[in-house]
Structures are given as structure tokens and as C-alpha cells.
PDB file of the backbone (N, CA, C, O) and the ligand in Angstrom, with CONECT records:
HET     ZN  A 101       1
ATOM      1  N   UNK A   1      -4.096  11.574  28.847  1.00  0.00           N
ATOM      2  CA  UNK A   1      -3.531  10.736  27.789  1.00  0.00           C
ATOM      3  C   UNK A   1      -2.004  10.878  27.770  1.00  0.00           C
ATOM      4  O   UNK A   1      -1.418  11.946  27.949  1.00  0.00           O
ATOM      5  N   UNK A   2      -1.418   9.695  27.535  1.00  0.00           N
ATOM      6  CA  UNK A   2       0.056   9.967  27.680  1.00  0.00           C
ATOM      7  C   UNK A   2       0.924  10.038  26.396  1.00  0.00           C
ATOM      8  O   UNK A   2       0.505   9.389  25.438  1.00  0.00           O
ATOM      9  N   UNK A   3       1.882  10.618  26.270  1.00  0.00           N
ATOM     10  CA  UNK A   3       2.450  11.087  24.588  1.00  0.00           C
ATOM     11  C   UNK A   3       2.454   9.567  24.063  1.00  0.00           C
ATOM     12  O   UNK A   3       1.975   9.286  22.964  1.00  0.00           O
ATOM     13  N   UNK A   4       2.791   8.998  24.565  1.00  0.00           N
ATOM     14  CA  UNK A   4       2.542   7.570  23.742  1.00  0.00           C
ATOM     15  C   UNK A   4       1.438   7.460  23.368  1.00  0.00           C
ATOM     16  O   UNK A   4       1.368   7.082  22.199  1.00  0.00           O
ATOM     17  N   UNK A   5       0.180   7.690  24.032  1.00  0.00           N
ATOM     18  CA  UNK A   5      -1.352   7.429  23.420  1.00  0.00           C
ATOM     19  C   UNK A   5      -1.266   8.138  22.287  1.00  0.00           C
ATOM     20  O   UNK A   5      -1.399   7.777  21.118  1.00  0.00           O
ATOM     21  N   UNK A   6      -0.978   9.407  22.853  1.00  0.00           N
ATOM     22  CA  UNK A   6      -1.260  10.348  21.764  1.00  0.00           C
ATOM     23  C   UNK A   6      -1.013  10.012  20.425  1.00  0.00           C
ATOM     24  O   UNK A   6      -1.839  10.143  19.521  1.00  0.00           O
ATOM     25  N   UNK A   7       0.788   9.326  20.227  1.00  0.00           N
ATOM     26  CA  UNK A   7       1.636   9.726  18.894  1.00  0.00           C
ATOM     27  C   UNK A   7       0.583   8.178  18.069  1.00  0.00           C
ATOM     28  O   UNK A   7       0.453   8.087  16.849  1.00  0.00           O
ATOM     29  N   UNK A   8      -0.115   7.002  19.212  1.00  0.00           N
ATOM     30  CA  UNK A   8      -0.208   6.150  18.808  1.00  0.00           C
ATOM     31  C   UNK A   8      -1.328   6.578  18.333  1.00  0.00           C
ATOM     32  O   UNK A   8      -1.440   6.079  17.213  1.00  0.00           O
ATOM     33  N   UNK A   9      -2.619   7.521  18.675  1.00  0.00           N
ATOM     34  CA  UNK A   9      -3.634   7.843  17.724  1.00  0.00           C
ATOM     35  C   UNK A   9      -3.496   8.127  16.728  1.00  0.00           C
ATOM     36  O   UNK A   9      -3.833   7.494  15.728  1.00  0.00           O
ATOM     37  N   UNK A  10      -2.721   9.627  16.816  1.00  0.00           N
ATOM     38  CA  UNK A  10      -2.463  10.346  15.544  1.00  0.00           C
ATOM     39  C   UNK A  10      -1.728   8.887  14.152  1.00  0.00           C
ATOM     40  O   UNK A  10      -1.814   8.877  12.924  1.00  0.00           O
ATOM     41  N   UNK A  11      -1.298   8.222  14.793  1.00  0.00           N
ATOM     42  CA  UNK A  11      -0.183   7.391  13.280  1.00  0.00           C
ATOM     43  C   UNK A  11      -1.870   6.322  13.121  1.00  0.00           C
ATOM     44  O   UNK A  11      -2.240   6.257  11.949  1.00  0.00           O
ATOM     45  N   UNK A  12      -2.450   5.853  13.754  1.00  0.00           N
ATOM     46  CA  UNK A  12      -3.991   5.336  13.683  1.00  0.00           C
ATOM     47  C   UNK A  12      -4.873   5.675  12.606  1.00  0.00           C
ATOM     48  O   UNK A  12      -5.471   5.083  11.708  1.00  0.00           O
ATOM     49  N   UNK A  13      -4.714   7.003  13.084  1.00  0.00           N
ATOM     50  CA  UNK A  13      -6.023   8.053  12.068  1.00  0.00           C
ATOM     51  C   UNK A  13      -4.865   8.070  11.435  1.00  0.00           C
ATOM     52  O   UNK A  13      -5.377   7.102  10.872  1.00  0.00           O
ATOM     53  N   UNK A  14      -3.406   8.239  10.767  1.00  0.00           N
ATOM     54  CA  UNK A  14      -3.209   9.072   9.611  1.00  0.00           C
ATOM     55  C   UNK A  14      -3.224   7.420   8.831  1.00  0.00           C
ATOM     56  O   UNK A  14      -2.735   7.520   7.705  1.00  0.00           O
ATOM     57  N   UNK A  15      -3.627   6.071   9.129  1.00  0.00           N
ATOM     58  CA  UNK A  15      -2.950   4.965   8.945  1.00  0.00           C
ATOM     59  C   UNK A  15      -4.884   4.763   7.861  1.00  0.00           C
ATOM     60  O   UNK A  15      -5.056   4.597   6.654  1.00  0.00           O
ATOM     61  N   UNK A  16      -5.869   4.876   8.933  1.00  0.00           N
ATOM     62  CA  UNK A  16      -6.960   5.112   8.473  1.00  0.00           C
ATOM     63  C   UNK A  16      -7.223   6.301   7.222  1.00  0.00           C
ATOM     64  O   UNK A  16      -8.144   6.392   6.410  1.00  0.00           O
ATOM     65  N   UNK A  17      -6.337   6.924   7.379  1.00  0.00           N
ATOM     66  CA  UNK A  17      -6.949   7.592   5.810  1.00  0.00           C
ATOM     67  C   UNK A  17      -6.133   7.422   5.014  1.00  0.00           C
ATOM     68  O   UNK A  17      -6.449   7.660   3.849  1.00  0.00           O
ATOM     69  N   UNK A  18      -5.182   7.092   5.216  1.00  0.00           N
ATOM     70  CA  UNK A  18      -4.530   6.382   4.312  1.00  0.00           C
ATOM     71  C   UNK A  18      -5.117   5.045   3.007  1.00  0.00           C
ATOM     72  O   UNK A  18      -5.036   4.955   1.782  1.00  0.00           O
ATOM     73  N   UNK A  19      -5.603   4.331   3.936  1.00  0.00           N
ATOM     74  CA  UNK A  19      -6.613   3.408   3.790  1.00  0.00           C
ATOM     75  C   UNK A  19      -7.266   3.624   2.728  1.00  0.00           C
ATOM     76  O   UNK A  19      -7.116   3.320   1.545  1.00  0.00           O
ATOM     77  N   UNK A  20      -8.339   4.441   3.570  1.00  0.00           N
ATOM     78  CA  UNK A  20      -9.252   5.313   2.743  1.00  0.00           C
ATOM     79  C   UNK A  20      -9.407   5.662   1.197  1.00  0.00           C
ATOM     80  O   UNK A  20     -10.298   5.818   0.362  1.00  0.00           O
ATOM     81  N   UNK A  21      -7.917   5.696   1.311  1.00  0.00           N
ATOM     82  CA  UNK A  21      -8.230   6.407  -0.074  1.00  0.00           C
ATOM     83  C   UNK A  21      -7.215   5.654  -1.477  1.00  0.00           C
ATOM     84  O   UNK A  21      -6.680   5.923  -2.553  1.00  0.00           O
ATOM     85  N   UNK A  22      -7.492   4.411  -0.361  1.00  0.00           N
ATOM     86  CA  UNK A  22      -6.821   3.138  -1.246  1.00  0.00           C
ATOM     87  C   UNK A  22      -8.163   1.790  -1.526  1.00  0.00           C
ATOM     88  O   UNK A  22      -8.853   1.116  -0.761  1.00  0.00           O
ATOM     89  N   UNK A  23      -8.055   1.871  -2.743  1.00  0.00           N
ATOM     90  CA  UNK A  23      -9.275   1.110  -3.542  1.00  0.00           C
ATOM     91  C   UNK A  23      -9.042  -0.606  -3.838  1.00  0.00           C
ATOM     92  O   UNK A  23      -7.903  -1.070  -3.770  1.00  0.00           O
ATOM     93  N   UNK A  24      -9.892  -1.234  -4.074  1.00  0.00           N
ATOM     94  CA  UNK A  24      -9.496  -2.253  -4.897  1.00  0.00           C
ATOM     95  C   UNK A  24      -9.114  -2.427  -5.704  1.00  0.00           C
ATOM     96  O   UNK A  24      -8.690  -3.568  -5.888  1.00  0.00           O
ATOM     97  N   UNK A  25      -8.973  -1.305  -6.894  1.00  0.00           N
ATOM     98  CA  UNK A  25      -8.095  -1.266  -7.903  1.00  0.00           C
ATOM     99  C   UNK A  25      -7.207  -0.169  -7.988  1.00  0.00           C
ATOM    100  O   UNK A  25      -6.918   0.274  -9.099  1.00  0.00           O
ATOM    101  N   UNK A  26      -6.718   0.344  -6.918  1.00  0.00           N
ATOM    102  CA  UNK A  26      -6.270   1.527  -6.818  1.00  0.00           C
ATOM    103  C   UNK A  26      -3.973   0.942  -7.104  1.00  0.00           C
ATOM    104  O   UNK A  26      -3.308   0.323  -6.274  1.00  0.00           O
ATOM    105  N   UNK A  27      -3.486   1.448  -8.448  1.00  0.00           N
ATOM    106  CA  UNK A  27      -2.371   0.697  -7.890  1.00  0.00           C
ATOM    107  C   UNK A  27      -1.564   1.442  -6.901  1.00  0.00           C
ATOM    108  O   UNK A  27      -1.964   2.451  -6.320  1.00  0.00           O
ATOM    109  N   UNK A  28      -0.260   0.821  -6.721  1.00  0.00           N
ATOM    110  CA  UNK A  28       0.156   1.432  -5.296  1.00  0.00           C
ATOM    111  C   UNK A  28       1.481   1.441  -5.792  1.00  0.00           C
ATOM    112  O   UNK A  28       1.772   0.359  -6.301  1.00  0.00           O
ATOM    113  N   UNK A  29       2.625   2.505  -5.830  1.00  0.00           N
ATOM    114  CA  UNK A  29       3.787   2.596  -6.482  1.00  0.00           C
ATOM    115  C   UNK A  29       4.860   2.580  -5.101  1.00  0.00           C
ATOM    116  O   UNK A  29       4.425   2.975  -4.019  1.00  0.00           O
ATOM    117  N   UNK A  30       5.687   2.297  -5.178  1.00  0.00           N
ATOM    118  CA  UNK A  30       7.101   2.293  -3.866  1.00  0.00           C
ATOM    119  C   UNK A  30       7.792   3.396  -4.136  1.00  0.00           C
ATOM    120  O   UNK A  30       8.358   3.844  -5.134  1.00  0.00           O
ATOM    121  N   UNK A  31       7.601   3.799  -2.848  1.00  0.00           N
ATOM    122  CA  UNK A  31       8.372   5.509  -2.763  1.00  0.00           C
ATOM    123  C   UNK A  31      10.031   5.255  -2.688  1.00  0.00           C
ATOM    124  O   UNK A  31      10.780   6.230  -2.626  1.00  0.00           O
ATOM    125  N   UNK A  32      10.463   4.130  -2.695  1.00  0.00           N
ATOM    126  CA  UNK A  32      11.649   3.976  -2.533  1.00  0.00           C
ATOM    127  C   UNK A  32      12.093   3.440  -4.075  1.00  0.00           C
ATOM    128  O   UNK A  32      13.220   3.833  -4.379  1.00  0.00           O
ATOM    129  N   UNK A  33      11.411   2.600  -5.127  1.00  0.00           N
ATOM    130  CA  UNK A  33      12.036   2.304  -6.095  1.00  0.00           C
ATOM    131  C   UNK A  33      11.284   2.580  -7.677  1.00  0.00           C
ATOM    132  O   UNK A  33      11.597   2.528  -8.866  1.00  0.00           O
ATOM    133  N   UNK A  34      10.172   2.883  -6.875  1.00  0.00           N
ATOM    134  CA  UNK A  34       8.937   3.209  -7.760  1.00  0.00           C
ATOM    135  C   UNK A  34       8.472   1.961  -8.833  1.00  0.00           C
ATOM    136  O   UNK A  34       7.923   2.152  -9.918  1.00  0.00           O
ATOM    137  N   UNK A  35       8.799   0.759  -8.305  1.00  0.00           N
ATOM    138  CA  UNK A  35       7.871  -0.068  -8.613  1.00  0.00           C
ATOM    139  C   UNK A  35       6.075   0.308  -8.512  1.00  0.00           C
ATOM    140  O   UNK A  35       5.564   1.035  -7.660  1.00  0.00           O
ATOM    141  N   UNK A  36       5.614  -0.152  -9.224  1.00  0.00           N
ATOM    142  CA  UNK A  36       4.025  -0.179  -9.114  1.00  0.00           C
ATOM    143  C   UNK A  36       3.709  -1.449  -8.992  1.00  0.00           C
ATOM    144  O   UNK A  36       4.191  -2.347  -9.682  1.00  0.00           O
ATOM    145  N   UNK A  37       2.548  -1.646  -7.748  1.00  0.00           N
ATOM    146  CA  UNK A  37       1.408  -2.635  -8.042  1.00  0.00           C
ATOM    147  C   UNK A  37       0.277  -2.743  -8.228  1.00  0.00           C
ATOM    148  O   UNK A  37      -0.638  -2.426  -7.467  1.00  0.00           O
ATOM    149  N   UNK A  38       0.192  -3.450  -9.817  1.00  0.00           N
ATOM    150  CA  UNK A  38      -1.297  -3.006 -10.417  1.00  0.00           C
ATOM    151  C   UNK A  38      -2.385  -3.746  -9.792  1.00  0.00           C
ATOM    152  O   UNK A  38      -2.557  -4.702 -10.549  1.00  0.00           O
ATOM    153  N   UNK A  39      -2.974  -3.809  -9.109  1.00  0.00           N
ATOM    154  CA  UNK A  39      -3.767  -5.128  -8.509  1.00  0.00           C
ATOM    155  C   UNK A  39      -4.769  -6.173  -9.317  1.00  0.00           C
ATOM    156  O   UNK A  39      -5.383  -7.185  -8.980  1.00  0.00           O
ATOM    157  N   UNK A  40      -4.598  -5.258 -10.830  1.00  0.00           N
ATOM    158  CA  UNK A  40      -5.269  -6.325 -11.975  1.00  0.00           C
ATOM    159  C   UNK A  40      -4.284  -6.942 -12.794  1.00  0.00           C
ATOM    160  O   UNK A  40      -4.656  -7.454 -13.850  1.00  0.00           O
ATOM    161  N   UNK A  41      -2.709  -6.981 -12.368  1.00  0.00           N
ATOM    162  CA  UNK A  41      -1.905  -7.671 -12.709  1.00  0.00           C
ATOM    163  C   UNK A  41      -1.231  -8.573 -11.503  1.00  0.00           C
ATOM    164  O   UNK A  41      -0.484  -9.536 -11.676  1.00  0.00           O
ATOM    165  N   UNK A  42      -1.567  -8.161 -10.537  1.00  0.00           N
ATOM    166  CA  UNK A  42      -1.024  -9.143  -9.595  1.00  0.00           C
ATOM    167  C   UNK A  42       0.429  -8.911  -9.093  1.00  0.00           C
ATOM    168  O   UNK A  42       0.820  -7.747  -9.013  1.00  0.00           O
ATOM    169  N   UNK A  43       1.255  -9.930  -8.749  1.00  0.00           N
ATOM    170  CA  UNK A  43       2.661  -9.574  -8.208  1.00  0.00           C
ATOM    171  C   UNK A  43       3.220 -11.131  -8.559  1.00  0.00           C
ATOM    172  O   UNK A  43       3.443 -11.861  -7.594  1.00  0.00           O
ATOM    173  N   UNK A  44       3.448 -11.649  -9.913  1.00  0.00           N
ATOM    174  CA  UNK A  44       4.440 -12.677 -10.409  1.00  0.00           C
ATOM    175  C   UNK A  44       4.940 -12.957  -8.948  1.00  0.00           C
ATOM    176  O   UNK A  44       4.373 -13.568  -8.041  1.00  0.00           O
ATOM    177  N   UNK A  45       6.231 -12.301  -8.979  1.00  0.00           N
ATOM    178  CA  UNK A  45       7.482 -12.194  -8.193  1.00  0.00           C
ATOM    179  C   UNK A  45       7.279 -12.669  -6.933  1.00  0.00           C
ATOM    180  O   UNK A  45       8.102 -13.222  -6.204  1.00  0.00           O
ATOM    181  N   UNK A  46       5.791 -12.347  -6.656  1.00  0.00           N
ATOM    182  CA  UNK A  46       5.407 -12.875  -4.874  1.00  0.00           C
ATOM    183  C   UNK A  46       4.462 -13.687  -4.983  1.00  0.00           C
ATOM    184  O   UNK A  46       3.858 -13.924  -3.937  1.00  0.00           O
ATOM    185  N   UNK A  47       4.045 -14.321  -6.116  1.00  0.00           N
ATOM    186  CA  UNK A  47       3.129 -15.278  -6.019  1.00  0.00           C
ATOM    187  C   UNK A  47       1.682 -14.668  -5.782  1.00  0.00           C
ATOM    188  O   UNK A  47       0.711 -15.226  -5.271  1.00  0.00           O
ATOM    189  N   UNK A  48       1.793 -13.307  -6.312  1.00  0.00           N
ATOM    190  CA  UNK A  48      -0.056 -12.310  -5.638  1.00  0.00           C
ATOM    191  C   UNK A  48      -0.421 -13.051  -7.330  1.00  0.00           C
ATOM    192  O   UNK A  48       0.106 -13.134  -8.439  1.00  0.00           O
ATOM    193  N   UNK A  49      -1.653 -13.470  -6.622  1.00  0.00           N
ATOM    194  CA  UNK A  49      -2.380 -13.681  -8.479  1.00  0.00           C
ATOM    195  C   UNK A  49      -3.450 -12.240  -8.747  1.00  0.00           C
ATOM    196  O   UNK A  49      -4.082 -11.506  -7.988  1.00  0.00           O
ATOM    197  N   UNK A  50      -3.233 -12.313 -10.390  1.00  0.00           N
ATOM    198  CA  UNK A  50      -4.188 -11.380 -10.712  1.00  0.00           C
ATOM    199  C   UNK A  50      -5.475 -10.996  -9.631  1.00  0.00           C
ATOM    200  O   UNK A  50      -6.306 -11.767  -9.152  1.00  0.00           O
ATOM    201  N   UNK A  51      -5.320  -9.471  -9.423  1.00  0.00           N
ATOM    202  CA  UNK A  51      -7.456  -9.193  -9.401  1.00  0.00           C
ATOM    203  C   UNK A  51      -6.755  -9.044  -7.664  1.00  0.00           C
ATOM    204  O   UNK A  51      -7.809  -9.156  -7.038  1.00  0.00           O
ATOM    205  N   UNK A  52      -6.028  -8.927  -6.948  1.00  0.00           N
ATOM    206  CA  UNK A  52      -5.617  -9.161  -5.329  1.00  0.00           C
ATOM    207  C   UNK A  52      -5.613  -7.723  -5.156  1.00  0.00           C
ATOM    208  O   UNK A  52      -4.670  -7.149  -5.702  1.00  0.00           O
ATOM    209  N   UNK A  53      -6.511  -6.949  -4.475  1.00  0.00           N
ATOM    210  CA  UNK A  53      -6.374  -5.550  -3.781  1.00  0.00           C
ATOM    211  C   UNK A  53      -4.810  -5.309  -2.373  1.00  0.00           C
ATOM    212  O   UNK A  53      -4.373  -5.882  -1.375  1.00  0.00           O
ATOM    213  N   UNK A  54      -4.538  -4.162  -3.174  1.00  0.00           N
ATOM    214  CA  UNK A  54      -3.312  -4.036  -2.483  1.00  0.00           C
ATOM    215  C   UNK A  54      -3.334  -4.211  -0.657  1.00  0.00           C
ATOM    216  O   UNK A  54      -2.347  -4.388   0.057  1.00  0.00           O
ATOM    217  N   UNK A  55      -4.668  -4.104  -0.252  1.00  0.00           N
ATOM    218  CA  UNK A  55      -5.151  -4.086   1.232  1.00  0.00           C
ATOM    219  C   UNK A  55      -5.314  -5.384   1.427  1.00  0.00           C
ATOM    220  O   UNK A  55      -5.744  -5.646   2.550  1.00  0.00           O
ATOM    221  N   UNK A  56      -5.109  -6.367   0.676  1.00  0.00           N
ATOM    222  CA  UNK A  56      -5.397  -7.922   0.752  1.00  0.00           C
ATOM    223  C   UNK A  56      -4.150  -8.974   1.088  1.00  0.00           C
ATOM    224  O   UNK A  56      -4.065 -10.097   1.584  1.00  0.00           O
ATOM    225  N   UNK A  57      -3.223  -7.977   0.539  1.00  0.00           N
ATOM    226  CA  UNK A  57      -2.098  -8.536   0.318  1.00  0.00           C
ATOM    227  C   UNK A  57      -1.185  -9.357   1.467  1.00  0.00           C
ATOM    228  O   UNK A  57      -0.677  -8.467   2.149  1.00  0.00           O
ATOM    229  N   UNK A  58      -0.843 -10.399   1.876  1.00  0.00           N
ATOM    230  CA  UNK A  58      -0.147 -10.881   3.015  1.00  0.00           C
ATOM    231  C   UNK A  58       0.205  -9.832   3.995  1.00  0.00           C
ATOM    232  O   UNK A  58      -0.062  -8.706   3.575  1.00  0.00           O
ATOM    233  N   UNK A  59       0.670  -9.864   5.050  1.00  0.00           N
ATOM    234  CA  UNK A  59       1.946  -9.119   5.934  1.00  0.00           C
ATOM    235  C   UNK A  59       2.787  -9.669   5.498  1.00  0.00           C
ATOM    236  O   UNK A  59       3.751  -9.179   6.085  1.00  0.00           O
ATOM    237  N   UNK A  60       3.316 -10.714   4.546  1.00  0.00           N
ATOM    238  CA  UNK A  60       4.603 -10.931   4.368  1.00  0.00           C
ATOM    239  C   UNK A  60       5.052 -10.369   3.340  1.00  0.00           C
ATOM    240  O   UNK A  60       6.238 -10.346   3.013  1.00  0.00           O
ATOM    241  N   UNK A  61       4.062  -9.833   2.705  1.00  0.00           N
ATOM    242  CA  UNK A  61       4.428  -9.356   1.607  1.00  0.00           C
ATOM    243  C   UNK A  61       5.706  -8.244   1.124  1.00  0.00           C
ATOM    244  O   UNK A  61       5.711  -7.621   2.185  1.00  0.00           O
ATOM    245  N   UNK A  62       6.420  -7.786   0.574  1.00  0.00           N
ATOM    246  CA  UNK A  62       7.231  -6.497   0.511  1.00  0.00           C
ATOM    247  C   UNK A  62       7.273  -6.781  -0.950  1.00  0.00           C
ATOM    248  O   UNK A  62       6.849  -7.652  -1.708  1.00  0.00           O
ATOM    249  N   UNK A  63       8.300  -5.142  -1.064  1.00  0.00           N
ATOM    250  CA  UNK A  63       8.200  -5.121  -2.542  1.00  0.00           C
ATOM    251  C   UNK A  63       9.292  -5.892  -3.355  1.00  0.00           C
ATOM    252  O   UNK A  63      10.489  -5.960  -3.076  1.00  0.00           O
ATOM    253  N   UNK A  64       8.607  -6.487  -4.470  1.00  0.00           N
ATOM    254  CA  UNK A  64       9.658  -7.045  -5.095  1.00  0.00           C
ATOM    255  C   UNK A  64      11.147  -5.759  -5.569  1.00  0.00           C
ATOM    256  O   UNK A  64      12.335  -5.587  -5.295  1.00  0.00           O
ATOM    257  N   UNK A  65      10.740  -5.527  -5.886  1.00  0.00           N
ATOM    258  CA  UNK A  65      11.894  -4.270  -6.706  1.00  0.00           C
ATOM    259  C   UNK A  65      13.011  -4.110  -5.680  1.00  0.00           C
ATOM    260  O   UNK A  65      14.192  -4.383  -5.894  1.00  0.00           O
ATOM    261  N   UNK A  66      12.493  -3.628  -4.520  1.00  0.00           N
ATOM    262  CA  UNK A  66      13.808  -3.066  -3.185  1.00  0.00           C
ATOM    263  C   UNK A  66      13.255  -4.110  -1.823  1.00  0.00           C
ATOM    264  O   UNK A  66      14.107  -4.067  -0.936  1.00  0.00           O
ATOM    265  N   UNK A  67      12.483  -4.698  -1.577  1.00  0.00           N
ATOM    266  CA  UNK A  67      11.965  -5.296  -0.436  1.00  0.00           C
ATOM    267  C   UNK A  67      12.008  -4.707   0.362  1.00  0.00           C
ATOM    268  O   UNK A  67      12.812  -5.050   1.229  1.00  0.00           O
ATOM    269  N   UNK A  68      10.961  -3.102   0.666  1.00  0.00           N
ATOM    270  CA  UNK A  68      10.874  -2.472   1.394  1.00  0.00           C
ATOM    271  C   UNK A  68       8.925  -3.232   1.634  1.00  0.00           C
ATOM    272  O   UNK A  68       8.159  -3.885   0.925  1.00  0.00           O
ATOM    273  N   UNK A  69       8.886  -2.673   2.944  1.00  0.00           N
ATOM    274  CA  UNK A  69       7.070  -3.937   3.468  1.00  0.00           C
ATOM    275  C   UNK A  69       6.282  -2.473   2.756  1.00  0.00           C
ATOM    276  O   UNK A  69       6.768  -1.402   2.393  1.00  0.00           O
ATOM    277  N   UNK A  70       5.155  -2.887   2.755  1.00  0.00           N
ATOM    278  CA  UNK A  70       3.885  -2.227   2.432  1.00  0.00           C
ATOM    279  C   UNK A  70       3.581  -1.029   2.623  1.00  0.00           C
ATOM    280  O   UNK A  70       2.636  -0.475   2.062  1.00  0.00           O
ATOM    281  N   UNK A  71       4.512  -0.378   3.610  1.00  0.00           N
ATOM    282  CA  UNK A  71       4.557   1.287   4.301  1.00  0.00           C
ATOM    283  C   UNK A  71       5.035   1.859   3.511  1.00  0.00           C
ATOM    284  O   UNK A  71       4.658   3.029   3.456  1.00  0.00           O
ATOM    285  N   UNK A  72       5.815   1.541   2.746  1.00  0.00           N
ATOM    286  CA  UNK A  72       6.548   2.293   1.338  1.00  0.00           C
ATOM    287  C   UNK A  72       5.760   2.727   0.418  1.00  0.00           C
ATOM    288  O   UNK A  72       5.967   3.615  -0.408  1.00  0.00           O
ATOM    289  N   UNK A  73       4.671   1.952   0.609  1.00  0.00           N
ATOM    290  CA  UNK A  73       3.784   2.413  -0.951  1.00  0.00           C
ATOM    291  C   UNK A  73       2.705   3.348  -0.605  1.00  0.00           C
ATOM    292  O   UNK A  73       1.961   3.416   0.374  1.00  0.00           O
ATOM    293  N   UNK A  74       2.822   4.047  -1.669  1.00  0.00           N
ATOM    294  CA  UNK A  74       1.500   5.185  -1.630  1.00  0.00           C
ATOM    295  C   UNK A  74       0.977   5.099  -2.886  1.00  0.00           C
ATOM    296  O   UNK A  74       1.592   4.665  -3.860  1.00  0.00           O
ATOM    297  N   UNK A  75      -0.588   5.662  -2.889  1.00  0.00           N
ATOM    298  CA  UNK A  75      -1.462   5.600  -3.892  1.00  0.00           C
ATOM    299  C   UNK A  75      -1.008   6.074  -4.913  1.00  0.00           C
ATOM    300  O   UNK A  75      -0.550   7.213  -4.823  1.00  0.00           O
ATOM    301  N   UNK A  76      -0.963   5.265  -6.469  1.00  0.00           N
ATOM    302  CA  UNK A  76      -0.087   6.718  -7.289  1.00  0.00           C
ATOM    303  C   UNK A  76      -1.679   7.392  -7.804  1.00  0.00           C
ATOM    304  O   UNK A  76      -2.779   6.842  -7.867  1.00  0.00           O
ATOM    305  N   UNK A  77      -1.315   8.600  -8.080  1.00  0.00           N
ATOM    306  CA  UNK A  77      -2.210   9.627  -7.911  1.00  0.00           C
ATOM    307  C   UNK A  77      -2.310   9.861  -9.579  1.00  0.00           C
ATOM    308  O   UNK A  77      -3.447   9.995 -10.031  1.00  0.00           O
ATOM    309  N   UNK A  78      -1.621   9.894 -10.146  1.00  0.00           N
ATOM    310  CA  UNK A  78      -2.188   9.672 -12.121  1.00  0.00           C
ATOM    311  C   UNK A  78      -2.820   8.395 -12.295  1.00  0.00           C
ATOM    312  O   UNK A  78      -3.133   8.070 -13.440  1.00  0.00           O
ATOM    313  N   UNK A  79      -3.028   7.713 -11.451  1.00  0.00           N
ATOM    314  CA  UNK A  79      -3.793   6.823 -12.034  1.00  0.00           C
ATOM    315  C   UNK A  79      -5.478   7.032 -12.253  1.00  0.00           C
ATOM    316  O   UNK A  79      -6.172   6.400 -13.050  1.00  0.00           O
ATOM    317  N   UNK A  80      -5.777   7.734 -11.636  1.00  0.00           N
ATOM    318  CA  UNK A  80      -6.964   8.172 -11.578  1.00  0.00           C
ATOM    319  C   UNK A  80      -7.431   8.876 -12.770  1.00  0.00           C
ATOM    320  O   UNK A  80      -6.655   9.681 -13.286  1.00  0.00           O
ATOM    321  N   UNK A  81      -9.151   8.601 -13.533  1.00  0.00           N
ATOM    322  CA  UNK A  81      -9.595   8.721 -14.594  1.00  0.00           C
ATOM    323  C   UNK A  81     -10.730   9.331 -14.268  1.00  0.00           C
ATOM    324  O   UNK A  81     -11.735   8.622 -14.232  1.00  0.00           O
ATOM    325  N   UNK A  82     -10.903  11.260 -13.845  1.00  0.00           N
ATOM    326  CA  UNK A  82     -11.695  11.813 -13.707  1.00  0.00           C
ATOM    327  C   UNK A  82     -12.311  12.945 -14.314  1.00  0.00           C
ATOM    328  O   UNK A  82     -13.357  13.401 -13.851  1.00  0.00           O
TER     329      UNK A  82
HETATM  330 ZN    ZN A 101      10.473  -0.787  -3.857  1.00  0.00          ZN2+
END
């Protein structure tokens, strides 16, 4: 396997659990401006209508707040009710 295979698995699988552990209602906050997107409020600003899972969302999409694309966001982790 050549380091390119390699680095391209490893970012694969870390891309897949990433995923994972992103829901249909899971919102998703920007590590760069800390916007949130609630996915039961939608995204005004980009035309996302209510009820749109953050995994649904265009490739064109980025964030309204800083217009950084979709790699910026991570699960926010208080959102959770356990
Ligand atoms: Zn942002």
C-alpha cells in the first residue's frame, strides 16, 4: 500500500465515524464561528428548509456565519438529552 493509500484510508474511516455519530437531528455547530445548525430549523440564509439533516445538505452548501464548507462543523455534544 502506498502512503497515499494509506493517509487516504485513515481520513475515510475517520470521515465514516464521523458520520456516524451524526443524526438526523443531531445539530452541527462551526468550529470556526460557532454558528449552529439546527436541522429542525433549517438554514434561512441558504435556502435549507426546516426538518433537512445536516448529511442532506447540498455540497454547495457552507456556513452562513464565516462560509467555511461542511468540514468545519462538528457534532455539538450538549445537545444531547441522556
Ligand atoms: Zn462558521
Amino acid at each position: 500500500m502506498t502512503e497515499f493509500a494509506k493517509a487516504d484510508e485513515i481520513f475515510r474511516r475517520l470521515d465514516a465515524e464521523r458520520k456516524a455519530r451524526i443524526h438526523d437531528d443531531t445539530s452541527m455547530q462551526c468550529k470556526v464561528c460557532w454558528y449552529v445548525y439546527n436541522p429542525q430549523e433549517g438554514c434561512p440564509e441558504n435556502q435549507t428548509p426546516p426538518g433537512t439533516p445536516f448529511l442532506e445538505l447540498p455540497e454547495w452548501w457552507t456556513c452562513p456565519g464565516c462560509g467555511s464548507d461542511k468540514n468545519a462543523f462538528l457534532p455539538c455534544e450538549d445537545d444531547e438529552e441522556s
